[in-house]
C-alpha positions in Angstrom: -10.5 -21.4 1.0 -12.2 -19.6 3.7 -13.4 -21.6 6.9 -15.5 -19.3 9.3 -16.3 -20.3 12.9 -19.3 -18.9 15.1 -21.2 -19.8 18.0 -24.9 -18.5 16.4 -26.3 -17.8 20.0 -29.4 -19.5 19.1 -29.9 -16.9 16.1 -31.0 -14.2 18.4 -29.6 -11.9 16.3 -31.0 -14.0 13.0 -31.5 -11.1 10.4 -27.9 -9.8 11.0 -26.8 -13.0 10.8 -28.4 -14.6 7.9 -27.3 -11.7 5.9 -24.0 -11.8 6.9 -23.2 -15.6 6.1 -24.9 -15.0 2.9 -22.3 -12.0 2.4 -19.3 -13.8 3.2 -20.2 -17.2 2.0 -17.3 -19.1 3.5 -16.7 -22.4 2.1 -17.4 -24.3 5.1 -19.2 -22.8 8.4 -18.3 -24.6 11.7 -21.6 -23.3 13.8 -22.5 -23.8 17.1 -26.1 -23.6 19.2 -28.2 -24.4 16.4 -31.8 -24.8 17.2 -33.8 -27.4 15.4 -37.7 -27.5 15.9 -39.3 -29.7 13.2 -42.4 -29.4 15.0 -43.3 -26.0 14.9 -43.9 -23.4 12.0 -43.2 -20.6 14.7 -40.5 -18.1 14.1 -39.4 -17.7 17.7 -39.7 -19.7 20.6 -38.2 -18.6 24.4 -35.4 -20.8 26.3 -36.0 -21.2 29.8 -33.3 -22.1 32.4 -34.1 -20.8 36.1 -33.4 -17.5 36.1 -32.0 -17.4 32.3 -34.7 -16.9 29.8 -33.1 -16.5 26.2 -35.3 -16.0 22.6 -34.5 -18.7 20.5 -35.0 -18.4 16.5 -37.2 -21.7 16.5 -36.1 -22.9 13.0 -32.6 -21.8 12.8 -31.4 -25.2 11.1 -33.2 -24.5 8.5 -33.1 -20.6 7.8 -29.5 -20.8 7.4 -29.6 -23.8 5.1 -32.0 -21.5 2.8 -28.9 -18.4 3.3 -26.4 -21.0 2.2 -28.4 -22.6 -0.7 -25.2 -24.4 -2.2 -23.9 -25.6 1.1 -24.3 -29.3 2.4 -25.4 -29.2 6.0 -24.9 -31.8 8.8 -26.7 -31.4 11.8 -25.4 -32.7 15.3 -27.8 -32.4 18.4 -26.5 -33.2 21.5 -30.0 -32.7 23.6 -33.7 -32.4 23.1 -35.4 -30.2 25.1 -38.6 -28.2 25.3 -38.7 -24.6 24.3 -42.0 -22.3 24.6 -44.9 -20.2 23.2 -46.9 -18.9 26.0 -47.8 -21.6 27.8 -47.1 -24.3 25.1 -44.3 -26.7 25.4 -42.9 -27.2 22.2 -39.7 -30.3 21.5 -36.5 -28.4 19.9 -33.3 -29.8 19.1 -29.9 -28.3 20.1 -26.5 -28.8 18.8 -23.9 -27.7 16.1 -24.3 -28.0 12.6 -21.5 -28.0 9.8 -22.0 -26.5 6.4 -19.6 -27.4 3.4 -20.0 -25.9 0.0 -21.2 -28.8 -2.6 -18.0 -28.2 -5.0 -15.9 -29.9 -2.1 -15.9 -33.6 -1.6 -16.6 -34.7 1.9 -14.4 -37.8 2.4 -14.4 -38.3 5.8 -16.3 -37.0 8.6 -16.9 -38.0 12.7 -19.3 -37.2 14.7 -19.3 -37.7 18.5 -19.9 -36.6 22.1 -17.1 -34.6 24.2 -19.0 -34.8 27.5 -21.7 -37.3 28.8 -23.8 -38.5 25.3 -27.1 -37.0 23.7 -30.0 -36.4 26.0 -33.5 -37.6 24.7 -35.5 -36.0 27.3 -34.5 -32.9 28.5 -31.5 -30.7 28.1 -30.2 -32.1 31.0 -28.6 -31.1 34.3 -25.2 -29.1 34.3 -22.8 -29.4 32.7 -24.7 -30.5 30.1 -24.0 -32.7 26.7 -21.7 -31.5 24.6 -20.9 -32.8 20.8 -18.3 -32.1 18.2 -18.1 -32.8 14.3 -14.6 -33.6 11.6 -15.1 -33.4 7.7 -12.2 -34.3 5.4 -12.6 -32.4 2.1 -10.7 -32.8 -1.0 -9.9 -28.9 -1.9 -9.4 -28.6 -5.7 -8.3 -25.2 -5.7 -5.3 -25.9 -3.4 -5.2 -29.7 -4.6 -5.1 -30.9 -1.2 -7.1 -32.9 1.7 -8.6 -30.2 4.3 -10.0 -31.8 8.1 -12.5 -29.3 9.9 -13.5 -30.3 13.6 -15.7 -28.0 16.0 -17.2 -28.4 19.5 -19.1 -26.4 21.7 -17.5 -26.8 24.8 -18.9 -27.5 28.1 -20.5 -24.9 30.1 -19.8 -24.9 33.7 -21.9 -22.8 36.1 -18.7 -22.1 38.1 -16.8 -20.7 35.4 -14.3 -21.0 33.1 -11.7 -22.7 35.1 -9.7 -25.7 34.2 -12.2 -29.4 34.9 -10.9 -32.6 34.7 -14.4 -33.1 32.7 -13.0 -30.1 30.3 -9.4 -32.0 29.9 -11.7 -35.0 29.0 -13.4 -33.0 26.4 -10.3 -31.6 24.5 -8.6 -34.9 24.3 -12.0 -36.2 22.6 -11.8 -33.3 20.3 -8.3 -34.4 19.5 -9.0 -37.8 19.0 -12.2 -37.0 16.4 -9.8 -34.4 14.9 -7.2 -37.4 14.1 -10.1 -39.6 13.1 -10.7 -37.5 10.1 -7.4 -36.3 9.0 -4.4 -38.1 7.3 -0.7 -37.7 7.5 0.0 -34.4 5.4 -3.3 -32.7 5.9 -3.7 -29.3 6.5 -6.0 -29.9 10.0 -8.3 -27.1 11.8 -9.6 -27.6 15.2 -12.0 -24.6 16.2 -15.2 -23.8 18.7 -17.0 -22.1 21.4 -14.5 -24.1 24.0 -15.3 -21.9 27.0 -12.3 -21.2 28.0 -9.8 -19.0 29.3 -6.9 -18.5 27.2 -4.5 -20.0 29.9 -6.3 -22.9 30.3 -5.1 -26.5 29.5 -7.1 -27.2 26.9 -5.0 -24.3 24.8 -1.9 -26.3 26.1 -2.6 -29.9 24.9 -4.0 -28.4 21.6 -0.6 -26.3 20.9 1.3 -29.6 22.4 -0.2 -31.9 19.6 1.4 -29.3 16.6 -1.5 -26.9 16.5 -1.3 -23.3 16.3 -3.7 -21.7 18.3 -4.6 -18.2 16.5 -7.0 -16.0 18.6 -4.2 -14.3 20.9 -1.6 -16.1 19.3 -2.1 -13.3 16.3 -3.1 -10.6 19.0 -6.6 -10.6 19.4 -7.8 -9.3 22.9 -11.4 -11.1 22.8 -14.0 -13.0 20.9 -17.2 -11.5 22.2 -18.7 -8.4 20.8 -20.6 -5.5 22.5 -23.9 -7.8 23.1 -21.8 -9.7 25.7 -21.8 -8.0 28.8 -19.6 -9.9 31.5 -15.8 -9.5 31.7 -14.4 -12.3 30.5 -14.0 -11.7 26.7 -12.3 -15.1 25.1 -14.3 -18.2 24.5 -13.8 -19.0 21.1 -10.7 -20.3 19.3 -9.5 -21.7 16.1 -6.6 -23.5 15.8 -4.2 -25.0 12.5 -1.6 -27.8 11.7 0.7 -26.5 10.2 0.7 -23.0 10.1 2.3 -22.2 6.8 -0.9 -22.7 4.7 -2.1 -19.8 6.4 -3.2 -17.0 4.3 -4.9 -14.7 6.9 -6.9 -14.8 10.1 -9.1 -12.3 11.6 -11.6 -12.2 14.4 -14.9 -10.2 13.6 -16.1 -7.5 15.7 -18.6 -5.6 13.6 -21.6 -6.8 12.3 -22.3 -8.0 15.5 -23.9 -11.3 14.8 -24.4 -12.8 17.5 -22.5 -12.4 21.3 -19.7 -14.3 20.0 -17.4 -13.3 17.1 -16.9 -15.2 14.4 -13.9 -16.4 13.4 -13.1 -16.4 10.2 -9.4 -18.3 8.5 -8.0 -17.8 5.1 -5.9 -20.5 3.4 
């Protein structure tokens, strides 16, 4: 079973992307900053935030639900906001969406919010909503349960360091990771979490049985050469218990995006 993890960055890099998933074709794909825009036909739309101006692919929901034609797709926004053509305001929804192959059951799933709740009007001031999604799935290959849960963690304009808003968030990840998962299950927690690897969050995670797998199996970032700041980690996936590990890796090239994606073998 192969369970791949990737912030899509909004699909700037869409082609690259889209191919890639299509390539790989894990069996479920944890993806974060999804852009939904039911209202427009256009292929890109721009993001504006002060200063940061960012090209969106408009109907990213969708595109990758035609690259993964036998997936299931769940879509969790956590804000809508306006993005633009020229001097048109157009609604978009933003969030992360979870995409399970059809030949595996889903038999339990949570959705919820790790910090403030979903924003109707507006994307919201910062640090912003952020949402996170479980799935139970019955795997018949292995003839067990499976329990999937990703976030996108917050984004503070200060930086990475330890919140008490970001220890909030990861024990609400850990509770909606429980929520789905039984006694016995193989668990996976996983996400853009904004962190440093030092952080607490990658201390109450490893402190509830997880094994946390980005540097724990030696990997010196998650960004790839479209990221240009220093801090390289942000991303992480983590297992209970380990031994149901087949492989891990961290993927550097194609870069699909500014984030890496993650990508677990069991």
């Amino acid at each position: 079973m192969k369970i791949m993890c990737l912030n899509g960055w909004g699909g700037k890099l869409h082609e690259v992307l889209l191919q890639y998933i299509q390539t790989t074709a894990p069996d479920v794909l944890s993806l974060q900053e999804v852009v939904h825009t039911p209202a427009s036909n256009k292929e890109w739309l721009t993001y504006r935030d002060g200063d940061h101006i960012l090209l969106q692919s408009a109907n990213f929901l969708r595109d990758v639900c035609n690259a993964l034609p036998e997936h299931l797709a769940v879509f969790c926004p956590a804000a809508q906001g306006v993005l633009s053509a020229e001097e048109q305001s157009i609604p978009s929804q933003w969030g992360l969406a979870t995409f399970i192959h059809q030949s595996m059951p889903i038999i339990g799933q949570a959705q919820g919010f790790v910090h403030k709740s979903f924003s109707p009007l507006g994307y919201g001031d910062h640090p912003r909503s952020r949402c996170a999604h479980g799935v139970r799935l019955y795997d018949y290959e292995a003839d067990r349960p499976i329990s999937v849960t990703h976030m996108h963690g917050l984004r503070d304009l200060n930086g990475k360091m330890d919140t008490p808003e970001r220890a909030a968030q990861v024990q609400k990840l850990l509770s909606l990771s429980r929520d789905v998962s039984v006694a016995g299950d193989v668990s996976i927690i996983c996400g853009n979490f904004n962190v440093e690897p030092d952080s607490e969050t990658l201390e109450i995670l490893p402190g509830a049985g997880f094994s946390e797998l980005v540097t724990g199996r030696g990997f010196a970032s998650t960004r790839t050469s479209h990221y240009k700041k220093p801090v390289k980690f942000a991303d992480y996936m983590l297992i209970n218990p380990d031994d149901t590990l087949r492989d891990f890796a961290v993927i550097y090239e194609p870069a699909v995006s500014d984030h890496c994606p993650l990508i677990l073998d069991l």
